[in-house]
C-alpha angles and dihedrals in degrees: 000000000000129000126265092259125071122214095222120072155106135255084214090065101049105111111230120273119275108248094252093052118150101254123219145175143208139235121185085018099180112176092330108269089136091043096047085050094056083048103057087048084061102253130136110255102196096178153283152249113237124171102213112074084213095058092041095053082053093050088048099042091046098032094027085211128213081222144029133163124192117202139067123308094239089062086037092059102050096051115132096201104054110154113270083236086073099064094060106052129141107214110008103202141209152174107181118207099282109182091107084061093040109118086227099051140073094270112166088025095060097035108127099004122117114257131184105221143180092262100070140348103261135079116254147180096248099192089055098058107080088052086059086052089065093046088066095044087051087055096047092028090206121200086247145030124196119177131184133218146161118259086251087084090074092053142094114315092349092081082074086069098045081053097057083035095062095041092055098049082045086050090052089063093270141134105221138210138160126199130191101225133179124224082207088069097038092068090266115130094227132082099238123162118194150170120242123189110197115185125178117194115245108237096067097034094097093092104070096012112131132154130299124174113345103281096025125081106190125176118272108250125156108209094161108136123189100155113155114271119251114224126228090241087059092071104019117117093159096226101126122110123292118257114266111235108273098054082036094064089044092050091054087065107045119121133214106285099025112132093205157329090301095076097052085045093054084044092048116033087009098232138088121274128125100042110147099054101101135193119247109205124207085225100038122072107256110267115244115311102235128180081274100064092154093076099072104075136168109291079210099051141018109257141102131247108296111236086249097043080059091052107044092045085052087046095230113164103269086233092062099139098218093167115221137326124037099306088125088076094051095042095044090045096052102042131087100242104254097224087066088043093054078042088066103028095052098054092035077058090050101034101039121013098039089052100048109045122136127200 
């Protein structure tokens, strides 16, 4: 049995919020995955905060946002002449820039120095963003706030971090929780593993409060997902660009159960490269969708991920206007899917919102 939300679909189809939509808003907004994903659960997006003037043209062109601010979150936090809207959201949301967690990347080498990165022009502190991020929940002081991370958080030294992380978002007025969740489970054709910090104020909590462990009460909230797996051939159509030499000759030896390049290239030169080129298998649901997109190819054929293959496995809206050149793999790579986001957010709606409203 599939989930709710189909991974096909379009943002032109969408019907317009209720009136009494939850409203939301979005910080590293990116091109909108998060946001899409808040829309097809039914809420209000009224807009982001995105640092890269490119992203945030597609997030414009594709959301058409009440509003939209373009600058860092450190500037976006101190402004004195927010809209009032702002300080009366229900879920405030955020995927801070990730890649110093990422398990393929430096991590604890490149914690609290300053990186250029794909998502804005400047350089920044990575590992400080998302603490700028709870500066601004503790100034609008939302009904919920729901942050995004890489798997890399959980582990090794980084669980240091998940632990300031979650006593600043308690010291803001929060209960907090964090899930590892898979795309895979939530109806999206990619494997996808993800952090979720959920986090619920306290003054509101008392409705679907119950016990925890024997001295905690946390708010009650399922996100158990089981839906069925989609498999790669389900949305395959081979139409992506052929491999250029190098991963070509390593394709050519690759052997049933390899995951990627990097096993022919340990076979045939014995050492690691390539290792981030993966399989994807017809009967195997599609590994995670990075900014290189073009490194999962067809373990049957030696091409790369076609531009709609991408899409359709990051369950972007098939109408999703990306312009030209190969900004779909960027956008795709860097985006929660927005099928897991409406997952959460519908059952954070249902759970937790609907639960807890006051007059």
């Amino acid at each position: 049995m599939r989930e709710k939300f189909p991974y096909k679909w379009k943002l032109s189809e969408l019907p317009a919020p209720a009136p009494d939509a939850p409203k939301v808003f979005s910080c590293f907004a990116c091109g909108g995955g998060s946001s899409m994903g808040y829309k097809l659960a039914g809420y209000n997006v009224i807009g982001g905060n995105e640092i890269d003037l490119r992203m945030a043209r597609h997030y414009v062109k594709n959301l058409k946002p009440k509003y939209l601010f373009v600058e860092p979150i450190q500037e976006f936090k101190l402004r004195d002449d927010l809209p009032r809207e702002l300080y009366n959201l229900d879920v405030l949301d955020g995927s801070p820039p990730c890649s110093t967690f990422s398990m393929v990347g430096n991590r604890e080498k490149d914690w609290g120095r300053k990186k250029h990165f794909r998502e804005g022009q400047q350089a920044q502190v990575l590992d400080t963003l998302f603490f700028d991020f709870i500066d601004l929940a503790k100034k609008l002081q939302p009904k919920v706030v729901i942050a995004e991370n890489v798997k890399g958080m959980l582990i090794g030294e980084a669980v240091n971090y998940v632990i300031r992380v979650r006593e600043e978002l308690e010291e803001a007025g929060y209960y907090v929780q964090h899930f590892l969740l898979n795309a895979a489970k939530m109806g999206v054709p990619q494997r996808r593993e993800r952090v979720f910090f959920l986090c619920l104020r306290k003054d509101i909590a008392e409705p679907v409060l119950e016990q925890g462990s024997l001295f905690e009460k946390l708010p009650k909230i399922d996100m158990d997902f089981s839906g069925e797996e989609i498999p790669f051939g389900e949305i395959a159509d081979c139409e992506g660009d052929p491999l250029q030499p190098a991963a070509y000759k390593l394709w050519k030896h690759r052997e049933p159960g390899d995951n990627g390049l990097v096993d022919a290239c340990i076979r045939l030169r014995g050492k690691r490269a390539f290792f981030s080129w993966l399989f994807a298998y017809r009967d195997r649901v599609c590994p995670t969708i990075t900014a290189h997109a073009e490194m999962i190819i067809h373990v049957d054929t030696p091409l790369s991920l076609s531009k709609k293959e991408v899409m359709l496995a990051s369950t972007f809206p098939l109408d999703y206007d990306f312009g030209e050149g190969t900004a779909w793999r960027i956008l795709c790579g860097m985006s929660v899917p927005p099928v897991m986001m409406a997952q959460i957010a519908s059952r954070v709606r249902e759970q937790w919102l609907d639960k807890t409203e006051q007059d």
